[in-house]
C-alpha positions in Angstrom: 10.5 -34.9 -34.1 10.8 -36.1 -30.3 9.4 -32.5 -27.4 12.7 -30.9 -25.8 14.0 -32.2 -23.1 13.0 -29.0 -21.2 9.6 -28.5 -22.3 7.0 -28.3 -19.2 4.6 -31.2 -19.0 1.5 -29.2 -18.0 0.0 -32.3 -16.8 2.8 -33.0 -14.0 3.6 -29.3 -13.3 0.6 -27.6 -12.0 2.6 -24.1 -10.3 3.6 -20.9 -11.3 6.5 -19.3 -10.6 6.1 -15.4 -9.9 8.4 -13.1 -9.0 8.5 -9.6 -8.3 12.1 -8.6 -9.8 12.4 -5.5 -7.9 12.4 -7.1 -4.6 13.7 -10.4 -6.0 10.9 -12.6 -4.9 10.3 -15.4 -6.0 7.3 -18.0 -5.3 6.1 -21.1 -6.4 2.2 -20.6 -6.3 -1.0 -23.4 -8.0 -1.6 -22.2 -11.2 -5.6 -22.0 -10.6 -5.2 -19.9 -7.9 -3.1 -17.5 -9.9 -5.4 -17.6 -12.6 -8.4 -16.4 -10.4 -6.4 -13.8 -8.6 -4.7 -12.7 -11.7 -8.2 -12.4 -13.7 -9.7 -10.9 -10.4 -7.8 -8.2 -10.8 -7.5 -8.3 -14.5 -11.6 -7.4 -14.4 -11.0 -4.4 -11.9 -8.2 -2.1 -13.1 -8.4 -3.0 -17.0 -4.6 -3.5 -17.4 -2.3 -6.7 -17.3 0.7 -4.9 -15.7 -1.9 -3.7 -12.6 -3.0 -6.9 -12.3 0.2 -8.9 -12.1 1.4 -6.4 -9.7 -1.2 -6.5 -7.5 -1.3 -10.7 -8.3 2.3 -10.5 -6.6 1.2 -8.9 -4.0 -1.9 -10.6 -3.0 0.3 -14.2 -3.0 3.1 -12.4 -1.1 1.0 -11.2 1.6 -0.6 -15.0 1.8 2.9 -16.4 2.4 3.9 -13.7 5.3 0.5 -14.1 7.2 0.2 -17.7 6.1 -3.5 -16.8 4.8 -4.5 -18.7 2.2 -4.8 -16.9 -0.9 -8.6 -17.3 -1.8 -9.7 -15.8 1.5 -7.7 -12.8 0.7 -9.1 -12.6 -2.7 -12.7 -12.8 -0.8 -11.8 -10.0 0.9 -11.0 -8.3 -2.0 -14.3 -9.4 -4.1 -16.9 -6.4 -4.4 -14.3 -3.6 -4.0 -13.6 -0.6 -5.7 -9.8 -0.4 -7.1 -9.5 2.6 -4.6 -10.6 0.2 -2.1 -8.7 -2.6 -3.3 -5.5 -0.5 -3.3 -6.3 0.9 0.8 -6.9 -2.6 1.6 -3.5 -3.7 -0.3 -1.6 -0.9 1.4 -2.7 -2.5 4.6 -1.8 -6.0 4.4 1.5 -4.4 3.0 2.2 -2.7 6.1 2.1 -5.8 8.3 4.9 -7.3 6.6 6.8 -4.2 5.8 9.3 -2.2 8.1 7.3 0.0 10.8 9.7 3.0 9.7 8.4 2.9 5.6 4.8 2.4 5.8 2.2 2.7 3.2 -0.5 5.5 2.8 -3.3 6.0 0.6 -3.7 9.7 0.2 -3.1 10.8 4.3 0.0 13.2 4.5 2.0 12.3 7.5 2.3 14.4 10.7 5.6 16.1 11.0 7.1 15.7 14.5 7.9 19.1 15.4 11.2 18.5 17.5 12.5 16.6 14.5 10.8 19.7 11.9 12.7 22.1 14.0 16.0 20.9 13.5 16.0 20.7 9.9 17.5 23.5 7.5 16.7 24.6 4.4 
């Protein structure tokens, strides 16, 4: 019996597509360099759905600075996942909106004028 006409030839189609469906991204990314991010992180945090999330992340964050994605991972080699997460939460916050930026455990100053005028 003849393949599907939609099967994937993995020989010709090398990517994979990721998306983040909370967002509703959506990349086309090598498939090796998914694979070593993905069982990068995989090997840290011990849990697929970490992993994959932070996979997303790390390829996102390649596109917007136009990094590639194995220096990042460098960067990311020989970290702690506390670390890993700070570092994350960084390169988040370049590409994110200056008014919801990320923190790792730092509780934001109140501005007082603005504290004032709130009731309770």
């Amino acid at each position: 019996m003849a393949g599907s006409v939609n099967a994937i030839n993995n020989n010709i189609d090398q990517t994979v597509q990721i998306y983040d469906r909370f967002y509703g991204y959506r990349q086309q990314v090598p498939v090796d360099q998914y694979d070593a991010v993905n069982s990068y992180f995989q090997s840290v945090f011990g849990s697929k759905q970490a992993a994959g999330n932070m996979t997303v992340s790390v390829f996102r964050i390649s596109n917007a600075t136009k990094t590639p994605v194995m220096t990042l991972l460098q960067q990311f080699q020989g970290q702690t996942a506390p670390q890993i997460t700070l570092t994350l939460a960084y390169y988040l916050n370049l590409i994110r909106s200056r008014s919801t930026l990320l923190g790792v455990t730092v509780t934001p100053q109140t501005n007082q004028y603005v504290a004032r005028n709130i009731r309770i």
